[in-house]
C-alpha positions, 0 to 999 in steps of 0.5 A, spaced: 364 830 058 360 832 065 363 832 071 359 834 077 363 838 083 362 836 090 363 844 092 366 850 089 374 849 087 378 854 092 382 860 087 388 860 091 391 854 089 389 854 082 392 860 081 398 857 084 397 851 079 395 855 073 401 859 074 407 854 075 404 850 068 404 856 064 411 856 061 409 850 059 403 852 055 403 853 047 396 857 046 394 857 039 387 858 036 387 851 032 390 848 040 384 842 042 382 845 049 378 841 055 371 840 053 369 838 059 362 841 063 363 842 071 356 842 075 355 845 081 349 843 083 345 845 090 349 852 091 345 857 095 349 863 096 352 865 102 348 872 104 354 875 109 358 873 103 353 877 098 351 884 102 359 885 103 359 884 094 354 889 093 357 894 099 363 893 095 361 894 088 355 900 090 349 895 089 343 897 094 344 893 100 338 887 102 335 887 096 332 879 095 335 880 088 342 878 086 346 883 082 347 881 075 354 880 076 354 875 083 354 870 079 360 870 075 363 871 082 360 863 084 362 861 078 369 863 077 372 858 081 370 853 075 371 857 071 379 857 074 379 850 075 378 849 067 383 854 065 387 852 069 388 845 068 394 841 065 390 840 057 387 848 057 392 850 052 393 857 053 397 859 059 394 862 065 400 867 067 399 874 062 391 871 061 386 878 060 380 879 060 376 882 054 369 882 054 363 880 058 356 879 055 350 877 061 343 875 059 339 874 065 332 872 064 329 874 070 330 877 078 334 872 082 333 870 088 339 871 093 334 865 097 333 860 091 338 854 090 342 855 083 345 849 079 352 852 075 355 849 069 362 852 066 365 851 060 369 853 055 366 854 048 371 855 043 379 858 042 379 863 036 385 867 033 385 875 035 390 880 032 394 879 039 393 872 040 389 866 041 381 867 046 377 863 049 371 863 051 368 861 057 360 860 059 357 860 066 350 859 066 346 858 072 339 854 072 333 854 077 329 846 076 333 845 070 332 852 066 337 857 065 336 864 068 342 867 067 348 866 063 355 870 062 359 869 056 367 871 057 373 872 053 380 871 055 386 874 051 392 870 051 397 874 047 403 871 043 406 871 035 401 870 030 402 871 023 394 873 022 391 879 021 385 876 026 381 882 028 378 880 036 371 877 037 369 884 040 371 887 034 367 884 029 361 887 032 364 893 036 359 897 040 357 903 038 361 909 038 356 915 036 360 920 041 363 921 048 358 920 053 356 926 057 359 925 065 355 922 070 360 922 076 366 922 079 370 917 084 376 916 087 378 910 088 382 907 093 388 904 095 384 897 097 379 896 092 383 890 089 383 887 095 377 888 098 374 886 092 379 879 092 376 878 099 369 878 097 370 875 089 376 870 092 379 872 086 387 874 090 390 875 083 397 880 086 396 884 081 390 886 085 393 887 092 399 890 093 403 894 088 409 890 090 406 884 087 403 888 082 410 891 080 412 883 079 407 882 072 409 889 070 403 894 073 406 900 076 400 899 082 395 895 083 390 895 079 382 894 079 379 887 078 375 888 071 369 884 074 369 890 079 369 896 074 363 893 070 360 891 076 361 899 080 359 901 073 353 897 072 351 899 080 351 906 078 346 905 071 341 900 074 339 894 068 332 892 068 329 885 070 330 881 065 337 884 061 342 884 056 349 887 058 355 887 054 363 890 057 369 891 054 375 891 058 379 896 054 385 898 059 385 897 066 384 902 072 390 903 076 388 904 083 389 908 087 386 913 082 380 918 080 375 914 074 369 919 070 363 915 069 359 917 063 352 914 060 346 916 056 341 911 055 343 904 055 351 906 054 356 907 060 363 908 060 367 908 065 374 912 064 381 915 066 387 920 065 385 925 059 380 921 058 381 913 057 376 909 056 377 903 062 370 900 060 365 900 055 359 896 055 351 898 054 345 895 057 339 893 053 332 890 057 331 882 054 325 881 050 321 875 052 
């Protein structure tokens, strides 16, 4: 089925609504999920909104071109509203993000107009759980220019010995990435990238409610760290990226970024690696 939204949903409430409805939640691998397609036709971005995105994440600012990751930023709303929803089976509360791969065809103009559709794909066992895999993709006069591929890991008791997704086709590891830089991150990244993503999860704002979900401080967005990472790197054109979320990034705090060729990490403490993630040109 296909639902087509007048404008895009508002995160706060679904958060709020995601959040009472997940004691309710049994996730299973085998559980039915929506299989609904919710459309936002008509979206031209908002490009106050846009130049505060890219000076928050490192992007050259009055570029015409979007980032490669703004676009999971205008979709997750969507993407909420599913996940959110009364028949998503796994609960929002404790819900991680894993991975993320981008395909984008082509340069995106922030000018264009964008039509965005979101859907859940599929539940598949992990070791540690149950994951979901949600699709965005963004299309101009009816073709799909950019198109991101995430996955939510929902832990709980399993009897299998499912290894995740991300694990079957690891990236390659041949050796530590040689430093490129040093940041040191601030205390508000968390919510000044909630303010620009409209994602305001506590866990990102304060370490007071951070402390409530069991963080000793905020921690950073996942789509931050990739996104500053991938600011730094630069991806061509037309480009594949893949991320793995490894461990989050406690803020405030001091992160390496490490690449070579198209491979970056972005790591911590004694070197823990926080991100992984390459970036390929697309051939067309």
């Amino acid at each position: 089925m296909t639902v087509v939204l007048t404008n895009s949903p508002s995160l706060t409430p679904l958060l709020a609504r995601g959040a009472l409805r997940s004691p309710f939640k049994r996730p299973s691998p085998d559980a039915t999920f929506p299989r609904t397609r919710l459309v936002l036709p008509g979206i031209r971005v908002d490009l106050a909104r846009l130049a505060a995105y890219e000076r928050v994440c490192g992007f050259p600012t009055g570029d015409d071109a979007l980032p490669i990751t703004f676009p999971h930023v205008l979709g997750f709303p969507s993407a909420m509203l599913l996940m959110s929803d009364r028949d998503f089976p796994l609960p929002l509360l404790g819900l991680v993000h894993t991975s993320i791969e981008i395909t984008r065809c082509h340069p995106l103009p922030a000018t264009a107009n964008y039509e965005l559709t979101v859907y859940v794909r599929e539940l598949t066992p992990h070791h540690r759980g149950t994951e979901a895999a949600v699709v965005t993709e963004a299309r101009t006069d009816g073709t799909v220019v950019w198109e991101s591929r995430s996955t939510y890991l929902a832990r709980h008791r399993t009897n299998e010995r499912a290894a995740p997704p991300s694990d079957k086709h690891p990236l390659p590891s041949p050796g530590p990435l040689p430093t490129i830089a040093e940041w040191h991150l601030a205390g508000d990244v968390g919510r000044r990238y909630g303010t620009v993503s409209g994602d305001r999860n506590p866990i990102h704002l304060h370490p007071l409610t951070a402390r409530l979900f069991g963080f000793p401080r905020a921690i950073a967005h996942g789509m931050w760290t990739v996104a500053r990472c991938l600011a730094e790197h630069g991806t061509p054109g037309a480009a594949f990226v893949r991320a793995e979320f490894r461990a989050p990034v406690l803020l405030p705090g001091t992160v390496t970024y490490a690449a070579e060729g198209g491979r970056f990490e972005l790591r911590g403490h004694e070197g823990r690696v926080h991100v992984t993630g390459e970036v390929r040109p697309l051939l067309t």
